[in-house]
C-alpha positions as CSV (number, residue, x, y, z in Angstrom):
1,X,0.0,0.0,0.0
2,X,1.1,3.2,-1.1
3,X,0.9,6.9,0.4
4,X,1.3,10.0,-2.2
5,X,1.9,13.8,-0.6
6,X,0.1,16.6,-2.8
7,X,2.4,19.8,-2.7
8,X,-0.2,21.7,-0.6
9,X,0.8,18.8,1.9
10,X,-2.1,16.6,2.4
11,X,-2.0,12.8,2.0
12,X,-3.7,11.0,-0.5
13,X,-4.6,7.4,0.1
14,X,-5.3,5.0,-2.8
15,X,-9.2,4.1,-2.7
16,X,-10.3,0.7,-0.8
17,X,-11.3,-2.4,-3.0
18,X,-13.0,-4.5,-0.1
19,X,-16.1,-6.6,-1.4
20,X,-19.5,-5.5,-0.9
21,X,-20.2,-6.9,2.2
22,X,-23.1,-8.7,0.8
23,X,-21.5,-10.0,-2.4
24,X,-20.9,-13.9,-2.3
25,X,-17.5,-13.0,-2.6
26,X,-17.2,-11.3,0.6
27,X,-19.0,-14.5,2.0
28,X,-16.6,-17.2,0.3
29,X,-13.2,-14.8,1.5
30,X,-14.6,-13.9,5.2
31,X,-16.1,-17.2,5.8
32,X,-12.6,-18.8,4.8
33,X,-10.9,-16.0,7.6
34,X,-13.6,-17.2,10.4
35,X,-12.7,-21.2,9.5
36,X,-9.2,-20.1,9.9
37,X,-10.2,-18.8,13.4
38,X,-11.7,-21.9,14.3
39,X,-8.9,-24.2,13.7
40,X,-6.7,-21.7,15.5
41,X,-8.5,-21.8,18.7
42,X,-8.9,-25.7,18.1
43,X,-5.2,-25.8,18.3
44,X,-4.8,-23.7,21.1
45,X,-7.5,-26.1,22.9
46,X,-6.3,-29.5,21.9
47,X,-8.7,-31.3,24.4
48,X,-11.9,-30.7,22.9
49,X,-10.8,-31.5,19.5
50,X,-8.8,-34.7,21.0
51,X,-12.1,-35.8,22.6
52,X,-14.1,-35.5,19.2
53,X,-11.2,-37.2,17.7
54,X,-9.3,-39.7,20.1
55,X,-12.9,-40.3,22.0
56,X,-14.1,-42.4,18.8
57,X,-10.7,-43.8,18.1
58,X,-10.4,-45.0,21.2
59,X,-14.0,-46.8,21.3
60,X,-13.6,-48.3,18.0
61,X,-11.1,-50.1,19.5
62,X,-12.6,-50.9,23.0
63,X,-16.2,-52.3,21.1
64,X,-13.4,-54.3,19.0
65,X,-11.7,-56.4,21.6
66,X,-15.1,-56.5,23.8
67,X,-17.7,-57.1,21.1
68,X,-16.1,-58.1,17.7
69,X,-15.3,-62.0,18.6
70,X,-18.2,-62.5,19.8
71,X,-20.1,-60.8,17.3
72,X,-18.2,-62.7,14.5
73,X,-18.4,-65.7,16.1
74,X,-22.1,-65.3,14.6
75,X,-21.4,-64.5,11.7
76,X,-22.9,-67.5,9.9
77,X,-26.4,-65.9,11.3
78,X,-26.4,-63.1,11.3
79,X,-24.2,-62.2,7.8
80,X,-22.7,-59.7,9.4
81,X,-19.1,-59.0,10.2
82,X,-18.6,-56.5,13.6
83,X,-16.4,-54.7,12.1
84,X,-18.0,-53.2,9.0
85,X,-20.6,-52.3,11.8
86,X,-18.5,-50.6,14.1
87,X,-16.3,-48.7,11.7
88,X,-19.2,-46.9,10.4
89,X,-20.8,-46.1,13.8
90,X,-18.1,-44.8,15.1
91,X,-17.2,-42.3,12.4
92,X,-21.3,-41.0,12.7
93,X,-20.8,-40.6,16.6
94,X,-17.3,-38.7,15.8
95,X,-19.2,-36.9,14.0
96,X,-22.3,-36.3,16.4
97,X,-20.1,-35.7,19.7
98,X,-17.5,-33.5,18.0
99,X,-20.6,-30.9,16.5
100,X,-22.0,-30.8,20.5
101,X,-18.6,-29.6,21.4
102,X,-18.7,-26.7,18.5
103,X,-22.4,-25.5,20.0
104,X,-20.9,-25.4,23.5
105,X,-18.3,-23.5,21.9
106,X,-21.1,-21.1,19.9
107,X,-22.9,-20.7,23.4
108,X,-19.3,-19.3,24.8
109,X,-18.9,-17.0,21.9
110,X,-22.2,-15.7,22.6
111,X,-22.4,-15.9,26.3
112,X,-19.0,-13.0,25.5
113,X,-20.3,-11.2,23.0
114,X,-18.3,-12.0,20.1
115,X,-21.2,-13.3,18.0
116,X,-22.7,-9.8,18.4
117,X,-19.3,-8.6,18.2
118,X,-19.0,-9.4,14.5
119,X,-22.5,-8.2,13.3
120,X,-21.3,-4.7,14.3
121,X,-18.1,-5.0,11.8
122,X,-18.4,-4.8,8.0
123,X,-18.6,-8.2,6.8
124,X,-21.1,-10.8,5.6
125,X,-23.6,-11.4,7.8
126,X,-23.6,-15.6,6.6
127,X,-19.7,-15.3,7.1
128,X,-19.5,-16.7,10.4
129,X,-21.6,-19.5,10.6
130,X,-20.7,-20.7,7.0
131,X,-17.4,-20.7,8.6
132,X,-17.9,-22.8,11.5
133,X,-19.8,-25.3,9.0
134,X,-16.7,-25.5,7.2
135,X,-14.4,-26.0,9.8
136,X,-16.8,-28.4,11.1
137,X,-17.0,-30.7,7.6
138,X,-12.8,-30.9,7.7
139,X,-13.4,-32.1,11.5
140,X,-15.3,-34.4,10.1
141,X,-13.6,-35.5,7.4
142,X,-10.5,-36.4,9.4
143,X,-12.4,-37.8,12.1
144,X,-13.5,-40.2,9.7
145,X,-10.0,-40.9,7.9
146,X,-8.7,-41.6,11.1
147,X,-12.1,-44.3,11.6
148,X,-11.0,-45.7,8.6
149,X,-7.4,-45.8,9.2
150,X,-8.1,-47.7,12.5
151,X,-10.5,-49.9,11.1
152,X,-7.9,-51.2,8.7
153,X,-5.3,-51.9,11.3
154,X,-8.6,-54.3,12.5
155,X,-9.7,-55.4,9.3
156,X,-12.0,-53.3,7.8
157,X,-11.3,-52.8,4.1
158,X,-13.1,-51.3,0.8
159,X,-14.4,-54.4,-0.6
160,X,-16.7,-52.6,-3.5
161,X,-14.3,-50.7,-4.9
162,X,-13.3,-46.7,-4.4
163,X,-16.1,-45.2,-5.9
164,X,-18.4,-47.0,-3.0
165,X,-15.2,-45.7,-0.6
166,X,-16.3,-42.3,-1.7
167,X,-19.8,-42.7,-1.4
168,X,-19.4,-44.1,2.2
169,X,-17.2,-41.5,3.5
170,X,-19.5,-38.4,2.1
171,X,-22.4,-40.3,4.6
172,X,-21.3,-39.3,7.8
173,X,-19.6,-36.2,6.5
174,X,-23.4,-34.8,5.4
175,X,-25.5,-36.2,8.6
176,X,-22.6,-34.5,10.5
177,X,-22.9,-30.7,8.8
178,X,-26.9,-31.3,9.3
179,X,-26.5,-32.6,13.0
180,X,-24.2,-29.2,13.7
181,X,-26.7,-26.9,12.0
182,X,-29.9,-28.7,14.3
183,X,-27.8,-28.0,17.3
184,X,-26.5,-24.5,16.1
185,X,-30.4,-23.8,16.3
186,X,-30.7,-25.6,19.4
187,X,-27.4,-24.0,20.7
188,X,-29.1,-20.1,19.9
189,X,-32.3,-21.2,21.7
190,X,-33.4,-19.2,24.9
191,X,-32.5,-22.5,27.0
192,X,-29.7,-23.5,24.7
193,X,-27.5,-25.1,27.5
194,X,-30.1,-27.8,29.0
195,X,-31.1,-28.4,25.1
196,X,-27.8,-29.0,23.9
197,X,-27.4,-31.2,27.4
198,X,-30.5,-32.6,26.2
199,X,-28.8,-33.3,22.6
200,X,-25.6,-34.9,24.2
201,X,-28.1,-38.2,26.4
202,X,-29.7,-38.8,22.8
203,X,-26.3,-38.9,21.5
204,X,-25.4,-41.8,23.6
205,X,-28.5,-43.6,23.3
206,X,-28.0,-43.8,19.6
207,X,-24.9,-45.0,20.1
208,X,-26.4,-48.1,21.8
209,X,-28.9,-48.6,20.0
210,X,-28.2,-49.4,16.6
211,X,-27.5,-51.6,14.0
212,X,-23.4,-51.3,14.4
213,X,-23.5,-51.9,18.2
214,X,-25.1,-55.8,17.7
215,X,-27.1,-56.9,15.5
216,X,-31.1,-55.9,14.7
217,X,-32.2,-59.4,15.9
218,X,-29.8,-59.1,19.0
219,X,-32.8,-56.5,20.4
220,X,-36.2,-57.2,21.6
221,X,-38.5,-57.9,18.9
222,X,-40.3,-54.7,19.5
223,X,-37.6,-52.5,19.5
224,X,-36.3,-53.8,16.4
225,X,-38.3,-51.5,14.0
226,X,-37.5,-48.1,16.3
227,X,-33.6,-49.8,16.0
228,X,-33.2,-50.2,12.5
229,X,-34.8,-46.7,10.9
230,X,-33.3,-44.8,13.7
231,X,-30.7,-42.2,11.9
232,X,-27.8,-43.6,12.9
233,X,-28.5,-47.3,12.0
234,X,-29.5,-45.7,8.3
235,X,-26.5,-44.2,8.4
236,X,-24.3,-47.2,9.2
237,X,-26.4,-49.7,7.1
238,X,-25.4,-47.3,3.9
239,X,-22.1,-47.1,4.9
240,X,-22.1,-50.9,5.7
241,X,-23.7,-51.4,2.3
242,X,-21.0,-49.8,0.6
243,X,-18.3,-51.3,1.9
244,X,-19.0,-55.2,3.0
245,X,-19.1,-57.2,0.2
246,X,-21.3,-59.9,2.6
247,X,-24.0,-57.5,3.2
248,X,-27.3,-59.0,2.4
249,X,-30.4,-56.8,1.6
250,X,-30.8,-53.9,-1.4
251,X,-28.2,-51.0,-1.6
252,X,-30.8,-48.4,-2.1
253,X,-33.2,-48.6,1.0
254,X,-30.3,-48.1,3.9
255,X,-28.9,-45.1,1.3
256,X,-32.5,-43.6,0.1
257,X,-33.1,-43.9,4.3
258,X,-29.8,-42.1,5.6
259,X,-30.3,-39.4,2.4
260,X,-33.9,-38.8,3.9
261,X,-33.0,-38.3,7.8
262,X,-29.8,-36.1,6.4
263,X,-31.8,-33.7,4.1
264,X,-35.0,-33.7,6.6
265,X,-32.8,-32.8,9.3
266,X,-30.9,-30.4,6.9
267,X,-34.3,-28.7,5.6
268,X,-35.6,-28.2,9.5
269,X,-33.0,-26.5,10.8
270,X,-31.9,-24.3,7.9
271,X,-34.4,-21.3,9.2
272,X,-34.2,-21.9,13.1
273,X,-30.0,-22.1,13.0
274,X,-30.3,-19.0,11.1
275,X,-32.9,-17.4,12.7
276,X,-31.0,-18.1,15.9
277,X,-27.6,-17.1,14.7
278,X,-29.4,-13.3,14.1
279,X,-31.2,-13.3,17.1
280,X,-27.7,-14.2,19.1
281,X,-26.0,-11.6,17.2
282,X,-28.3,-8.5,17.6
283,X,-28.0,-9.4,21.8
């Protein structure tokens, strides 16, 4: 940047080319600068991003030495192998746990005023939360690598080919951005905390209660329809489907089911997380 002097003496400074604040490409640059933020302060903080990412890690390999023997010592039943179960559930609750950390995280930045903070500055309203979407889709995205990477040290492997690998690692990688944006709403609510408290329990139970932990006809008959369309067990089935050459049953259902809960979720939360997000900002 340059400074000229006029000869009566006063300064001259060239003219500013900053987007419009509401152009998209004052979104796509600013929201880049706030997912830059966000993986800043995740490195500043390793423990809560350890927890969304050596928590799963970690479980993968407990439910492995507890449950996978046993679980492929039925095998012949069943037609299920534990680990194409557990590989898959594991990457969804990475996923699930790591986006209730980022809302606790949302609450703080509220709870200080920073949220309101950047409304008052000259920059994209959408900027902010885009950018904690995006920062939350690379956590993802490495949560699940490092599933994968596990789960081949266990003996998980691609057995339909890479362009079922893709497929499969793009399934919890969207339930994960649509899970973030339902608690982003949840997390801007009046009674946010006990919500997103709330949020964390039904994390668990669905972590217990699905198709990866044992299963479907390990559960009580009438639980077993509740178990199997629950959104985590569509997830995992689809994921499952795309991987395990021994699955039996049609590809489309578990993927038509886990596209469904993704997009529903996706579609009601859209308006309430940015409703919220406005609301939080103008405090």
């Amino acid at each position: 940047m340059t400074t000229s002097i006029s000869p009566l003496g006063a300064i001259t400074l060239p003219e500013g080319n900053a987007p419009d604040e509401r152009s998209m490409r004052a979104l796509f640059s600013q929201s880049l600068l706030h997912t830059q933020r966000i993986l800043t302060r995740w490195r500043k903080h390793p423990t809560a991003i350890g927890q969304a990412l050596i928590y799963p890690a970690i479980m993968l390999l407990m439910f492995r030495v507890v449950l996978g023997d046993s679980i492929d010592a039925k095998a012949v039943i069943t037609g299920q192998r534990a680990i194409f179960g557990t590989v898959p559930m594991m990457a969804i609750v990475g996923a699930m746990s790591g986006a209730s950390i980022s809302a606790i995280a949302l609450m703080t930045d509220q709870k200080i005023g920073l949220v309101s903070r950047f409304a008052t500055l000259p920059m994209h309203r959408g900027a902010d939360l885009l950018g904690r979407l995006t920062a939350e889709a690379l956590r993802i995205a490495v949560t699940v690598g490092l599933m994968i990477s596990m789960g081949y040290l266990l003996g998980f492997q691609f057995e339909k080919g890479w362009e079922a690998a893709i497929a499969m690692t793009l399934i919890p990688i969207g339930f994960g951005l649509s899970f973030t944006l339902a608690l982003t709403a949840l997390a801007t609510a009046s009674s946010g905390e006990n919500i997103i408290g709330l949020a964390m329990v039904l994390t668990t139970l669905l972590m217990f209660f699905n198709t990866g932990f044992v299963p479907l006809m390990a559960y009580p008959q009438w639980l077993q329809p509740v178990v199997e369309n629950q959104p985590v067990s569509c997830a995992i089935n689809a994921m499952r489907a795309l991987s395990d050459s021994r699955y039996i049953g049609d590809l489309s259902e578990p993927l038509i089911k886990s596209l469904l809960w993704s997009a529903g979720l996706l579609i009601l939360a859209f308006r309430p997380a940015i409703k919220g997000y406005q609301n939080a900002a103008a405090k």
